[in-house]
C-alpha positions as CSV (number, residue, x, y, z in Angstrom):
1,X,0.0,0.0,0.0
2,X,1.6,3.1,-1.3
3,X,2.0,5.2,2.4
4,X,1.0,8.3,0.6
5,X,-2.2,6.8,1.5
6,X,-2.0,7.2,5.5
7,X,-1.4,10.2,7.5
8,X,2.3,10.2,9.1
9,X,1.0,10.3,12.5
10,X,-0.4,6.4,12.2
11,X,2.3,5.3,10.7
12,X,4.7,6.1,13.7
13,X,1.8,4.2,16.0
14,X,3.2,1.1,17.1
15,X,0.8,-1.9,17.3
16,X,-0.3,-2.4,20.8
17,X,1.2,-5.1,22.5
18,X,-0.4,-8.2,22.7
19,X,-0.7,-10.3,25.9
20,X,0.7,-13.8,26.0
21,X,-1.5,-16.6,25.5
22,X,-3.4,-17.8,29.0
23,X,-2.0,-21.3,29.9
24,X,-4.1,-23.3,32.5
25,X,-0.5,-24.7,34.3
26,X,0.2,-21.0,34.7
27,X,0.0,-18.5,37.5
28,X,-1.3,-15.9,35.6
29,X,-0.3,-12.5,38.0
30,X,0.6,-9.8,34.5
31,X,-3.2,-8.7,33.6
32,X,-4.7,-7.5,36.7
33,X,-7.7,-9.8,36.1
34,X,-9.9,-10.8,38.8
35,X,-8.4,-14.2,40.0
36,X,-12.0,-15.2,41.0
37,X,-13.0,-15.6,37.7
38,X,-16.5,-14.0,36.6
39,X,-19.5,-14.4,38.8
40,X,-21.7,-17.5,38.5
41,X,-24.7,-14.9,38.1
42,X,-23.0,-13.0,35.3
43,X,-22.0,-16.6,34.0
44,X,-26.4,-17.9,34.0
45,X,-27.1,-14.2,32.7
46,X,-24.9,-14.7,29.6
47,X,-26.4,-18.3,29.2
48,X,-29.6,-16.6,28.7
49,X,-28.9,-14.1,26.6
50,X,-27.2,-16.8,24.0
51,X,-30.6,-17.6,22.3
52,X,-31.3,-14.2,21.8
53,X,-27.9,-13.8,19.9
54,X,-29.5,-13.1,16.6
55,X,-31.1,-9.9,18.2
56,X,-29.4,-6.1,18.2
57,X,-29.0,-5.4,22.2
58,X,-30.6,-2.1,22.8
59,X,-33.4,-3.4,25.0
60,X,-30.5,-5.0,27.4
61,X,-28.2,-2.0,26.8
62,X,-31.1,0.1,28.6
63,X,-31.5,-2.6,31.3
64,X,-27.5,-2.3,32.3
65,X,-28.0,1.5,32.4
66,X,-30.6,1.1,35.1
67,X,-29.5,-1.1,36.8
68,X,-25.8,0.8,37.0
69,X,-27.3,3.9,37.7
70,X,-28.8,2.0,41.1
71,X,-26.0,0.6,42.0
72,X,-24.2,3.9,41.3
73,X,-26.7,6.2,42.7
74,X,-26.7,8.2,40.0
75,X,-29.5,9.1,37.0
76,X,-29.3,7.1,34.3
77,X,-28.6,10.2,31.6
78,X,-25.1,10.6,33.2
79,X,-24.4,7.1,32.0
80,X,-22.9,5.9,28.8
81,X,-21.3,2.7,27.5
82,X,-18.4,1.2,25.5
83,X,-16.9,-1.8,24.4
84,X,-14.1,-2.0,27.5
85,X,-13.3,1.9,28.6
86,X,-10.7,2.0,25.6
87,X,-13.6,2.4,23.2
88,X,-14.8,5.8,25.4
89,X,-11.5,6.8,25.3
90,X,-11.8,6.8,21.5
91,X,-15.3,8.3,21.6
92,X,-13.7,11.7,24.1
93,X,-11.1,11.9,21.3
94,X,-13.7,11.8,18.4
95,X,-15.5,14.5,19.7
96,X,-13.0,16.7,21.2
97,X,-10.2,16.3,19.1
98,X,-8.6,18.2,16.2
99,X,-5.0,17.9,14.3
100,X,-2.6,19.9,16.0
101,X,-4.5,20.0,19.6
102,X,-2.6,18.5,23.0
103,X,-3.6,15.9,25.0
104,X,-1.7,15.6,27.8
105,X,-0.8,12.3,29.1
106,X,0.6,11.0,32.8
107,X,4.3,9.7,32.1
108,X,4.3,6.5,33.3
109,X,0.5,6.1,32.7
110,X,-1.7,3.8,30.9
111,X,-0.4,3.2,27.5
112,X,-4.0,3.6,25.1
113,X,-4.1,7.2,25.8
114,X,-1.1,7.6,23.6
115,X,-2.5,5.6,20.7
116,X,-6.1,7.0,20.8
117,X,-4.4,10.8,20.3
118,X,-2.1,9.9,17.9
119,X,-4.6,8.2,16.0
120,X,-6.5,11.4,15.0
121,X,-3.5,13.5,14.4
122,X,-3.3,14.7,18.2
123,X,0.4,15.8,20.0
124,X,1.0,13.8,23.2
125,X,2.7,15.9,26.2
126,X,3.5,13.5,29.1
127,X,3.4,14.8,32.3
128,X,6.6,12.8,34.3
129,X,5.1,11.7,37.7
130,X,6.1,13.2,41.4
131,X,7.2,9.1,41.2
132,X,5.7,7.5,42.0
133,X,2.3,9.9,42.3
134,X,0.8,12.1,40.1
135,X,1.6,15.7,40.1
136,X,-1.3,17.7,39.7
137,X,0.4,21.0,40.1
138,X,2.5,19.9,37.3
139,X,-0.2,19.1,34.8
140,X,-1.3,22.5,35.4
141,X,2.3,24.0,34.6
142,X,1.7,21.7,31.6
143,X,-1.2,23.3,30.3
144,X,-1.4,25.8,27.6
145,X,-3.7,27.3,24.8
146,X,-3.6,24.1,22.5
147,X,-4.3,21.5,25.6
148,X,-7.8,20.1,24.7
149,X,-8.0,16.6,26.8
150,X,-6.4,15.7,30.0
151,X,-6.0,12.0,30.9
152,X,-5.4,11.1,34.4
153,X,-5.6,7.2,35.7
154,X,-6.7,7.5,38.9
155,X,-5.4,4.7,40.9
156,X,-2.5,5.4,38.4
157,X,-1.4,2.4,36.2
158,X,0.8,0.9,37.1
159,X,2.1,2.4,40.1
160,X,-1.6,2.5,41.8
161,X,-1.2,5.9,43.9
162,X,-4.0,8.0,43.9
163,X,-4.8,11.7,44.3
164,X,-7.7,12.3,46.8
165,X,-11.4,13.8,45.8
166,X,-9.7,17.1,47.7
167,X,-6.6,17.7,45.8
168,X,-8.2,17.0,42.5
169,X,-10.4,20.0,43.4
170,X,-8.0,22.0,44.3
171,X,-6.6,21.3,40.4
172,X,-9.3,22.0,38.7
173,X,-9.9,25.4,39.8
174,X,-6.3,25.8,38.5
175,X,-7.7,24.5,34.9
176,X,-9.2,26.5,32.0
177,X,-13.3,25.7,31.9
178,X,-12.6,24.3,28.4
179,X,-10.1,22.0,28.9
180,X,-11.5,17.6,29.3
181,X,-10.8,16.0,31.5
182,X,-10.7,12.3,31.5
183,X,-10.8,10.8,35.0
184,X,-9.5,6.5,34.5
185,X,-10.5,4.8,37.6
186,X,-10.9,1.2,36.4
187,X,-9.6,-0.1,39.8
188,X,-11.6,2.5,41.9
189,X,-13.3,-0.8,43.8
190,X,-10.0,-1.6,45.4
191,X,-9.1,1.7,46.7
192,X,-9.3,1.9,50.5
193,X,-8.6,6.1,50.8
194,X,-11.8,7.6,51.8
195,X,-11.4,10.6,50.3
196,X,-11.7,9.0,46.5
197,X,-13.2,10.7,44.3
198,X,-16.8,10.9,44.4
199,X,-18.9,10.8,41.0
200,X,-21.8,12.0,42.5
201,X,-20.2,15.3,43.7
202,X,-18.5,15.7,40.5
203,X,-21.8,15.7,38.6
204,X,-22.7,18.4,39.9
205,X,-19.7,20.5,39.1
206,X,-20.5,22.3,35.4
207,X,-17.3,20.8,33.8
208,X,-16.1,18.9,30.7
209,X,-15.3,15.9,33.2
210,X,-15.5,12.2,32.4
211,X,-15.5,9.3,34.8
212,X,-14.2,6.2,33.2
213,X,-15.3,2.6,35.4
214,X,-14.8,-0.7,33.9
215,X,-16.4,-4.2,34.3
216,X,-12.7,-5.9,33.8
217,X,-11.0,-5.7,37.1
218,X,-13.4,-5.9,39.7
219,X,-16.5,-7.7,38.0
220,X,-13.9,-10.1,36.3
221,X,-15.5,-9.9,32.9
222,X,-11.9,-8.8,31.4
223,X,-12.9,-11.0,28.2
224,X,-15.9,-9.3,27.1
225,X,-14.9,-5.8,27.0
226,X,-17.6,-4.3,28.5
227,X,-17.0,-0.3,30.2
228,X,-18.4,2.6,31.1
229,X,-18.3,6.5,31.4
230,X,-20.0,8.9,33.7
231,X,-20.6,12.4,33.2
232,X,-22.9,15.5,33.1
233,X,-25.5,14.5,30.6
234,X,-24.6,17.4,27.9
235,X,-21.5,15.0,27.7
236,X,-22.6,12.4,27.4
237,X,-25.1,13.2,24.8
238,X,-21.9,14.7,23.0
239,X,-20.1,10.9,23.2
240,X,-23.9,9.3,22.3
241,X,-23.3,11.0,19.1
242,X,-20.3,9.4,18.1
243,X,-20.8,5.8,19.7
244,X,-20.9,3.4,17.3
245,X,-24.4,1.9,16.9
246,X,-25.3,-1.6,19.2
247,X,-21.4,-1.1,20.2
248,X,-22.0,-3.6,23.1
249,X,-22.7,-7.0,22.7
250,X,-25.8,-8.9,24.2
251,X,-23.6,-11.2,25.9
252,X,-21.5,-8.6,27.7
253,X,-24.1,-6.8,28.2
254,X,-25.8,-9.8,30.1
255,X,-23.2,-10.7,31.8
256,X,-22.7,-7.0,33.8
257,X,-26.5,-7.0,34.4
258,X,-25.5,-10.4,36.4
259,X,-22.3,-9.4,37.9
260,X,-24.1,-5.8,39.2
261,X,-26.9,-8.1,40.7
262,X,-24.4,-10.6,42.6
263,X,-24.0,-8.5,46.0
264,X,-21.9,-11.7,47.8
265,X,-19.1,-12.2,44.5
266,X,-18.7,-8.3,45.0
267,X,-17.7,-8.6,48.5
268,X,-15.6,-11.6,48.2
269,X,-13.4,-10.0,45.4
270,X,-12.9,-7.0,47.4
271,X,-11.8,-8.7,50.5
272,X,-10.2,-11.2,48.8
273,X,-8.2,-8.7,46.9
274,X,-7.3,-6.4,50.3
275,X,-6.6,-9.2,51.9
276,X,-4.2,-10.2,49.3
277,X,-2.8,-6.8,48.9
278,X,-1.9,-6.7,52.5
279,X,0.3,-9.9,52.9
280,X,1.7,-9.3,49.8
281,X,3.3,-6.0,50.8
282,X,3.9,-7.2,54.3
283,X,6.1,-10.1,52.7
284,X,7.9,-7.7,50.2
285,X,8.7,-5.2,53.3
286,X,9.8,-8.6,55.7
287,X,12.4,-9.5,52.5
288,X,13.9,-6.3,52.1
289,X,12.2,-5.7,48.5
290,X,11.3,-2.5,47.6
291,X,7.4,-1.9,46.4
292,X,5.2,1.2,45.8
293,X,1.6,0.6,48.6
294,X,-0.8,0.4,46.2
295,X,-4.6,1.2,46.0
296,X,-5.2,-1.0,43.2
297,X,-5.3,-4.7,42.5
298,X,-1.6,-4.7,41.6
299,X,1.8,-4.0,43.0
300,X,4.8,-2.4,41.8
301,X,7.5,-3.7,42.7
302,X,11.5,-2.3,42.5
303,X,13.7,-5.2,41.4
304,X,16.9,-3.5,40.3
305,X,19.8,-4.6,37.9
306,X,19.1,-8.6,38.6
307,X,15.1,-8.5,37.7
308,X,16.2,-10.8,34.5
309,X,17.7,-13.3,37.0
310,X,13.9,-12.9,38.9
311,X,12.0,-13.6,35.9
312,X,13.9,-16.6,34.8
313,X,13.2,-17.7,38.2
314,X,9.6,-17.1,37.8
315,X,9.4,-18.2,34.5
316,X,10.3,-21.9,36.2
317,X,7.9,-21.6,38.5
318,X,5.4,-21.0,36.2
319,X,4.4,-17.6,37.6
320,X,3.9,-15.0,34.9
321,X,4.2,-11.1,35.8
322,X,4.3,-7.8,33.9
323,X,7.6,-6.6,33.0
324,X,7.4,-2.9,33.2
325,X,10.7,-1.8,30.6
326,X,8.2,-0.9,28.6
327,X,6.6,1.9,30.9
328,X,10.7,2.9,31.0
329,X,11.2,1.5,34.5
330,X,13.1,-0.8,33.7
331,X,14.1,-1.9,37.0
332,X,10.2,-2.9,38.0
333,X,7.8,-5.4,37.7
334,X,4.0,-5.3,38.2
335,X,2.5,-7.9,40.1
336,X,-1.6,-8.7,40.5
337,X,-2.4,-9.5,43.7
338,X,-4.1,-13.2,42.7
339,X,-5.6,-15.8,45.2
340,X,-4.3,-16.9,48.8
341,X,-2.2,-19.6,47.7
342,X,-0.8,-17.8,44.0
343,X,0.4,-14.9,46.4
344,X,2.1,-17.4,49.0
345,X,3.9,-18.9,46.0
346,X,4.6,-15.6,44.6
347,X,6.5,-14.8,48.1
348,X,8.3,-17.9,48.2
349,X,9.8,-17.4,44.2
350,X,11.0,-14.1,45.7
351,X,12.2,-15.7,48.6
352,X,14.7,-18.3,46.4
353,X,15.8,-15.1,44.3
354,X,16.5,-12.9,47.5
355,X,18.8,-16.2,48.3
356,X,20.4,-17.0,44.9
C-alpha cells in the first residue's frame, strides 16, 4: 500500500502489545484480572442471553443502564457505554479532538491514551510523575492554549497511587473551563482512601469531566470488553453521538446485568483482593524488596539490575508477571495480587531469588 495513503501520524503508531497466550499450568499475575473468575450470576445471565444472539441489544443495553445507575446512585442520563473503557476513550477523542491539539498524558500512565491521540493527528505531552504519584500541580504547569484533553488514571497504572477527591479540586480550579478532563478509575473498587473521588459530587460540578469505570477488574469480565463512562448528561449526549451503533454485545451486556446483581461475588473480590494486597506488601517489606503501597489490584515492585535473573526464576515456576521496561522503569515489575495460595507462591519465588 503506497504510504502516501496514510497520514504520518499512524504510521509512527506502534501496534499495541499483545498479551501472552493464557496457559491453564500457569499463575497468571501480568493482567490485573480478577483471579476469581467471573460471577456465576454474570455466568447464567450470559447463558440466557445466547438464544437471543440473533437480536441487536438495545433493549439490554437500557436494562445495564438502570441497573448501573442504582448501583451507582446516579440518574441514568449521566451514563454511557463502551466496548471495555478503551472504546470511550476513543469516543472523548472523536468528539474533542482536532489535528494539532494536545492531549496531555501522565508519564508512566496507561499506554492507550497515547495511541487513541495519535490516531487522530493529536500531539501527546507526558506529564513525568512526582514518582511514584501524580503531580497535579505539574499538569497545570503543563497546560497551555492548544491542551484540549487531560487523561489522568486515577489509581495510576501501574504504580496505583492516587490523588484524593480534595486535591483533585483543588486542580481544577487551576484549569481552563474548556479544557477535558478524563478521570480513568478502572480499579476504583480496590481503593481503601476515603477521600476517593466521588462521581456524584463531581456531577454536579459544570465541567467537561469524564468518569471512566470498567467491568474488567473488579467484575472479572476482562474478556468481554464491556465499560463505562460517567458524566454531566450534555456529555454524554456529545459521546452518544459518536458511539458506534449496538457497540455492546448482548452477551456482555448480560453478563454485567448479572455481575451488578451478585452482591456476595462483589464482596468476596474486594476482601479477597485487600486481603491479598496486604500480605503481599507485608512479605515484600519482611524480604527487604522495595514496592510502591498500592490502591489498586496490583503492585509495583523495584527489582533493580538482577530482575532478568527474577524472571527466569519465575518463568520456572510458572508464575507470569508484567515486565514494566516498557513503561521505562526498567528496574520494576508489576505484580496482580491473585488468590491466597498464588500470592504465597509468589513470596516464596521471591524468597529463592533474594537467596540465589
Amino acid at each position: 500500500m503506497p504510504k502516501l495513503l496514510v497520514p504520518s501520524y499512524i504510521l509512527d503508531l506502534p501496534p499495541y502489545p499483545l498479551g501472552k497466550d493464557y496457559r491453564e499450568d500457569e499463575i497468571r499475575l501480568s493482567a490485573n484480572e480478577n483471579p476469581l473468575g467471573p460471577s456465576l450470576l454474570a455466568l447464567e445471565r450470559i447463558k440466557e442471553a445466547l438464544t437471543r444472539v440473533h437480536r441487536y441489544p438495545d433493549g439490554l443495553r437500557n436494562k445495564l443502564i438502570k441497573a448501573l445507575a442504582e448501583w451507582l446512585k446516579v440518574e441514568e442520563g449521566h451514563l454511557v457505554l463502551g466496548n471495555g473503557s478503551n472504546e470511550i476513550v476513543d469516543m472523548v477523542v472523536k468528539a474533542f479532538l482536532r489535528e494539532g491539539d494536545e492531549v496531555l498524558v501522565p508519564s508512566p500512565g496507561y499506554a492507550y491514551y497515547r495511541i487513541s491521540a495519535k490516531a487522530r493527528g493529536g500531539k501527546i505531552k507526558e506529564v513525568p510523575l512526582d514518582f511514584p504519584k501524580i503531580d497535579l500541580s505539574r499538569v497545570v504547569s503543563s497546560i497551555n492554549e492548544k491542551t484540549k484533553i487531560v487523561f489522568l488514571d486515577n489509581p495510576n497504572n501501574p504504580t496505583g497511587t492516587i490523588f484524593t477527591h480534595k486535591e483533585f479540586l483543588e486542580f481544577l480550579q487551576k484549569v481552563r473551563e474548556d479544557v477535558v478532563i478524563v478521570l480513568d478509575c478502572a480499579y476504583a473498587e480496590f481503593v481503601e482512601e476515603k477521600d476517593y473521588l466521588n462521581p456524584g459530587a463531581l456531577l454536579e460540578i459544570d465541567r467537561p469531566i469524564l468518569i471512566l469505570r470498567t467491568f474488567s477488574k473488579f467484575f472479572g469480565l476482562a474478556g468481554l470488553r464491556i465499560g463505562y463512562g460517567i458524566a454531566r448528561k450534555e456529555l454524554v449526549g456529545i459521546l452518544e453521538r459518536v458511539r458506534q451503533p449496538f457497540n455492546v454485545s448482548i452477551l456482555s451486556l448480560a453478563g454485567a446485568i448479572g455481575a451488578l446483581e451478585d452482591l456476595e461475588f462483589q464482596k468476596r473480590t474486594r476482601e479477597l483482593i485487600l486481603e491479598g494486597r496486604r500480605f503481599l506488601e507485608e512479605g515484600l517489606k519482611e524480604l527487604g524488596i522495595e514496592y510502591i503501597p498500592s490502591q489498586a489490584n496490583f503492585i509495583l515492585v523495584r527489582v533493580g539490575e538482577k530482575k532478568g535473573d527474577l524472571l527466569k526464576i519465575l518463568e520456572g515456576e510458572r508464575i507470569v508477571v508484567r515486565d514494566m521496561s516498557g513503561y521505562s522503569l526498567p528496574e520494576y515489575i508489576r505484580v496482580t495480587v491473585g488468590k491466597p495460595e498464588e500470592n504465597w507462591r509468589l513470596l516464596e519465588t521471591f524468597k529463592k531469588w533474594v537467596k540465589s
